[in-house]
N, C-alpha and C positions, 0 to 999 in steps of 0.2 A: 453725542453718545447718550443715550437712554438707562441713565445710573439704579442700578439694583441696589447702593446700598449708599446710605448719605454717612460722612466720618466731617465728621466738628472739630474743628483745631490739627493746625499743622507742624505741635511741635512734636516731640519724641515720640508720645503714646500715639496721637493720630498718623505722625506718615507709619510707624510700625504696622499699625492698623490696618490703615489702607495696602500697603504693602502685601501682608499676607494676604488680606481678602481677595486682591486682586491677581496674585499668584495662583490662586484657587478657584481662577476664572470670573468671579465678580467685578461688575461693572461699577466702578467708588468715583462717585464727588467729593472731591476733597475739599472742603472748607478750609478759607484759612483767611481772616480778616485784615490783614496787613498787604500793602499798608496803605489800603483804603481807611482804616482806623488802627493810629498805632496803642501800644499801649504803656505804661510809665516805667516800663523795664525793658523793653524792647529795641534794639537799635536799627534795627536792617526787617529786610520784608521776606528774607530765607527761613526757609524751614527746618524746624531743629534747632534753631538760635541757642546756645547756651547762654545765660545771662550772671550765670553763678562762676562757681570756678570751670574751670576745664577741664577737669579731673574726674571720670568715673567709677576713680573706686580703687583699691586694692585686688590683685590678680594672685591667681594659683589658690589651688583648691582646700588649702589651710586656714582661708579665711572666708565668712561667708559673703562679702562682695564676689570674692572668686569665685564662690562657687555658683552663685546666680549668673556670675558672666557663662562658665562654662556649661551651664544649663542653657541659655540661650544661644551661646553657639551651638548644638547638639540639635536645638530647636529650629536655626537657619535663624536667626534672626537678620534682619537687612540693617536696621541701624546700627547694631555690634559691627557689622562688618563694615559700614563705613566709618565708622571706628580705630577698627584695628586699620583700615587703611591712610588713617588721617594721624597717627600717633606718633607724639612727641616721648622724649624722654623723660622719666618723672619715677625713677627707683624701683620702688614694687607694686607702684597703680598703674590704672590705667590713662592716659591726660590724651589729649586729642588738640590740635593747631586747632581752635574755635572756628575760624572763618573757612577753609578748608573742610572742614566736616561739615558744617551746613550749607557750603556749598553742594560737596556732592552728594547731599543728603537730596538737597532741593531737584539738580540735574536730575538725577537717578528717576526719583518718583516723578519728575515733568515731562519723563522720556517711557513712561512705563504706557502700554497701549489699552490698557484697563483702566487708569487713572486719569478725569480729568480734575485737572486744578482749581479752584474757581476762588478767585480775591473779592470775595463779600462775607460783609456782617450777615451772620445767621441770627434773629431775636426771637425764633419761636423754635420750640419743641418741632420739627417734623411729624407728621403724621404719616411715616413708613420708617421701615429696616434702616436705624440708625446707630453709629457710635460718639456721645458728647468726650472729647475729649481736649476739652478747652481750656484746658489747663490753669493753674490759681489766681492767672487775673482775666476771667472769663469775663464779658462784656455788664453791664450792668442791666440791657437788655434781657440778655440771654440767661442771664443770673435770676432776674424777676419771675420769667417764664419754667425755669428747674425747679426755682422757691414753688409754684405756683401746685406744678404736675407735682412734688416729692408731698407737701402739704406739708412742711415741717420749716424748722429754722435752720437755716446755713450757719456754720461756724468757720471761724477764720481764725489763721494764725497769720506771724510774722515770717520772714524771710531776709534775705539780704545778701550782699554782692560785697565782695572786697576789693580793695584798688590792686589795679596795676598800676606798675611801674617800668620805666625804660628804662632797660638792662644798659646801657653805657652810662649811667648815673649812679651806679649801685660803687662804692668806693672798696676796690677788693683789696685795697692793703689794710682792711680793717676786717671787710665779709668773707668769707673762704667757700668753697665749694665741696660738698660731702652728704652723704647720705646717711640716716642713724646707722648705727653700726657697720657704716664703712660696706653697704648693700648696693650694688651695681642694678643697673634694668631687669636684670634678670633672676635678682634677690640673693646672689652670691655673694661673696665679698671682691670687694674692689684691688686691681691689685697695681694700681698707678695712683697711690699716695693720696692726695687732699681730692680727689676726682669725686666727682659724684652726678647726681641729677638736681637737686637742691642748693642754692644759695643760702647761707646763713649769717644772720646777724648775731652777733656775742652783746651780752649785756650780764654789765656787774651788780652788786647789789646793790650797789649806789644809784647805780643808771636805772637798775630797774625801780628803783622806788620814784627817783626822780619823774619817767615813764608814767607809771602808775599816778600821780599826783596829777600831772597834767591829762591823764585820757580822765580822770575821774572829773576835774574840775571843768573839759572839750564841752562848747557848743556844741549840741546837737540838733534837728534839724526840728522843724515843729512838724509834728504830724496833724494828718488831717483829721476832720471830726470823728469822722468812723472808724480810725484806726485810736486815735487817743481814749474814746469811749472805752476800747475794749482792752481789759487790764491783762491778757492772757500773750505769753512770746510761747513760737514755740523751742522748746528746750535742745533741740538737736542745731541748732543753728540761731546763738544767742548774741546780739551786739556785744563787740569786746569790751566796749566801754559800762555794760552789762552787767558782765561777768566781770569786772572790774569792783563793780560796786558791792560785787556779791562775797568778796574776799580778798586782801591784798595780794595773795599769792595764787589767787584762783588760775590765773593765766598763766602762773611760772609752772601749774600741777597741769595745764591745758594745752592751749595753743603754743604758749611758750618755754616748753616743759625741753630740760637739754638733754634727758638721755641722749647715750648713745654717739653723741656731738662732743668733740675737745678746738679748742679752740690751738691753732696749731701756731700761733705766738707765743701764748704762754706753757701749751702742750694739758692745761686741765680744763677743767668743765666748766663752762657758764654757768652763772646765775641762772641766765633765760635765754634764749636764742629765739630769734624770728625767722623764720623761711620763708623764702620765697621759689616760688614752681614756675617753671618754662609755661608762656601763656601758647607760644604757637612757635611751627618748626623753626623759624628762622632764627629764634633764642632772645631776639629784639624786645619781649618785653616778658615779666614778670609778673605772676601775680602773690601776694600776698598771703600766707596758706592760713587759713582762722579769723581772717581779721574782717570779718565782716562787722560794720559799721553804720550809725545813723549819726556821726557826727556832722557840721558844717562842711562844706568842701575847704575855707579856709581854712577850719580846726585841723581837717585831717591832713592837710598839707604840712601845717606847723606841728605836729603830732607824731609823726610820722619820719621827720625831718630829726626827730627828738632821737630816734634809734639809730646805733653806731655801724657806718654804712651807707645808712641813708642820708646823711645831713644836708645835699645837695641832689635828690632824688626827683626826676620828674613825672608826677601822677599821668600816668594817660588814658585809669580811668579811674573814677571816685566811687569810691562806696557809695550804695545805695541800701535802703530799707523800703518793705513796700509788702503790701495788706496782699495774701494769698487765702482762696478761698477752697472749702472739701466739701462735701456732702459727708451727712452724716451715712456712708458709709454698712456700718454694721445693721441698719433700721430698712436700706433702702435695696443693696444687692446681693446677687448668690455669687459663688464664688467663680461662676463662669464670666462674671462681669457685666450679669444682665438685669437689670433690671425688673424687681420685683410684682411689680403690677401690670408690668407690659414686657413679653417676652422678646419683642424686637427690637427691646431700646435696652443700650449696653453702654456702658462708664468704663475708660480706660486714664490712666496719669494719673497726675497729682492732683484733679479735682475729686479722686476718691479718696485721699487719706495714705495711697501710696507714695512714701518717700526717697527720692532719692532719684537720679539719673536711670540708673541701670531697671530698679525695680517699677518705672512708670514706664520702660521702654516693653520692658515682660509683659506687664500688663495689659499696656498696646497689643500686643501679639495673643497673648490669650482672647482679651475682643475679637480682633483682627480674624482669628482663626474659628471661631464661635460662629461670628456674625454669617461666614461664608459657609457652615455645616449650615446654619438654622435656612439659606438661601435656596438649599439645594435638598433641603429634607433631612438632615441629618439631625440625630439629638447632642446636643454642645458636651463639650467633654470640661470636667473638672481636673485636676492637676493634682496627683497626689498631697498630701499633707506632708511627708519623710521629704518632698523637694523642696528647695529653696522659694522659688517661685510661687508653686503652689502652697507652702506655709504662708506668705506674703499675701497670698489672694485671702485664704479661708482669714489671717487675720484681721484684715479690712473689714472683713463681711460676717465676723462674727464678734468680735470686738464689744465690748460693755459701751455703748451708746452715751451713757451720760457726763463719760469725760473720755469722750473718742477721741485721740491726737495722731496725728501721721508715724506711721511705722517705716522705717528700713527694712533691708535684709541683717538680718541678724539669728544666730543661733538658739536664743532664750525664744523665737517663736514655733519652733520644730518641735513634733511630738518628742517625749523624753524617750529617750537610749534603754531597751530593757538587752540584756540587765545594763543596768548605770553605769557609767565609766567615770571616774571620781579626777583622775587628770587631765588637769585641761588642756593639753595639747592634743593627748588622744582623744578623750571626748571629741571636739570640731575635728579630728579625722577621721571617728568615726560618724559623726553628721555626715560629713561632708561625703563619703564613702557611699553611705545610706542613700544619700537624697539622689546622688548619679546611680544607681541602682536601682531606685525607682523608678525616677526617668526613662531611664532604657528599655524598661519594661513596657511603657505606654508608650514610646516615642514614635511606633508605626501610627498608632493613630492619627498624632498629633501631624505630623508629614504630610499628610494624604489632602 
């Protein structure tokens, strides 16, 4: 096959990418380096690997993950919908069987007659119709070559992975299962007692200081030159042991905050509670909700074993931490996701400063969708601003440069509300109202 359009990296934003393009009749080489070269968070050579939690987000249009989700169903997205087709139970987000979904993320795109697949290291810039979407730990190669064409400096944050745990080790005459405020899958209330999608730990304020003394005083691991150099985390996904040192109760106001949770032994409220979320359908293991970590693997074993529940817990996977890299973003693209000094070169994921699961999967699909107007002669469409999405793009790419950090979807980056709405409930209904009215407006375009 004689490929029209080259797509760099095969996880969320690139297969979205290729995906659309090639629905649209373009001919996509999909790049995807694994695992002829794996990389230090990677476990498997599938596309779409999740490496973080399994969880995509909060659903229904009340909140803005929801409503980015429901913008990109509207959109066709092809990863949303191996999504919903791979999901587990997890309250009022969205969580996906990890291995399950990037399997049929992989099949899908390996079956598609537009797409071929191709398992090589890319280290140069292409000189044709291309999408870099290589996601934050982009080759070091291929990293030198971006430094090289953008003519600026790369910035990097941190990241990190929490453990799982096997759920036949979790001690439930101590843990109970429930959701905050007693919220079934569907975000109603639960009406079969201690039921929920969430497992929880109870911890008193005894245990939790005890807790806290010990994550503060945990081995952690030594990082590497280039990560230790750089004094900068980034703040949406902070080690707990971290956040730990940043306040003794930071964690009981955070990760391990108990609203909404009664502990149904003594029928009141924790101090703190830990949760843990369904990693995948079979319910066999758990992961950790917040607890992302750069402790020792033996720290976090004894660490962990510390919270009541756990005392006999077996990790089946360990935290990780590890150096993600962005371009600076607001210097370098437009908000169609193309790149500023060459019109056929387009940035999709998390190597732009786009945060989070859902919102590098959009992004994927804005290139994806770009890349295959600009093939056929068409001028690339921009994403209203009143969308979820498109707020997401414009603020990537327009962002104050000199302390540009990765953005989520979130409601503080949509134009304001005229006139203002001073309640916050309705305010984000009326966002969220807005921005699918938007949408719908443009959405023939976007189709086509």
């Amino acid at each position: 096959m004689s490929a029209q359009l080259i797509v760099i990296g095969g996880g969320l934003a690139g297969a979205e990418a290729a995906w659309q393009a090639a629905e649209r009749g373009v001919k996509v080489a999909l790049y995807e380096m694994r695992p002829v070269r794996m990389t230090a968070a990677h476990a498997s050579d599938r596309l779409a690997e999740l490496v973080c939690s399994n969880s995509l987000g909060a659903t229904g249009t009340g909140k803005a993950g929801g409503v980015l989700k429901e913008e990109l169903r509207r959109l066709r997205s092809f990863v949303m919908e191996c999504a919903a087709a791979t999901a587990v139970s997890a309250g009022d987000a969205l969580a996906v069987d990890r291995d399950r979904f990037s399997e049929l993320v992989t099949q899908r795109v390996s079956a598609h007659p537009n797409i071929e697949l191709r398992r090589e290291e890319v280290i140069h810039v292409p000189d044709a119709p291309t999408i870099i979407a290589s996601g934050p730990l982009t080759s070091e190669a291929l990293t030198a070559d971006i430094t090289r064409l953008c003519g600026g400096q790369y910035l990097y944050f941190y990241d990190a992975m929490c453990p799982i745990v096997a759920h036949d080790t979790i001690d439930m005459s101590i843990a109970w299962r429930a959701s905050r405020w007693g919220r079934d899958a569907a975000g109603g209330e639960t009406t079969d007692g201690p039921a929920g999608d969430y497992i929880n730990c109870p911890l008193s304020k005894d245990e939790y200081e005890v807790f806290i003394d010990a994550l503060i005083g945990a081995e952690t691991i030594t990082l590497k030159a280039f990560e230790r150099d750089d004094p900068r985390f980034f703040e949406g996904c902070l080690p707990i042991e971290i956040m730990a040192k940043r306040g003794r109760e930071t964690l009981a106001f955070g990760p391990m905050r108990p609203i909404g949770l009664r502990d149904p032994r003594t029928g009141q409220r924790p101090h703190a509670v830990v949760q843990l979320r369904k990693d995948n359908t079979a319910g066999t293991l758990y992961n950790i909700v917040g607890f992302q970590t750069n402790l020792t693997y033996g720290e976090q074993k004894r660490v962990l074993r510390m919270i009541p529940g756990l005392g006999q817990c077996e990790v089946m996977r360990y935290g990780q931490m590890h150096r993600n890299t962005f371009i600076n973003a607001p210097a370098l693209l437009h908000p169609t996701m193309q790149f500023r000094q060459r019109d056929d070169l387009l940035f999709a994921g998390q190597i732009t400063g786009v945060e989070g699961y859902v919102g590098n999967i959009g992004s994927g699909l804005v290139a994806g969708i770009n890349a295959a107007r600009l093939l056929r002669g068409d001028s690339p469409l921009t994403l209203p601003p009143e969308t979820m999405l498109g707020a997401l793009c414009h603020y990537v790419c327009s962002a104050a440069g000199d302390d540009f950090q990765p953005m989520k979807a979130n409601y503080g980056i949509m134009p304001m509300l005229v006139p203002e709405v001073r309640q916050k409930k309705a305010r984000y209904a009326a966002f969220s109202e807005r921005a699918l009215k938007a949408l719908d407006a443009v959405l023939p375009l976007w189709l086509v």
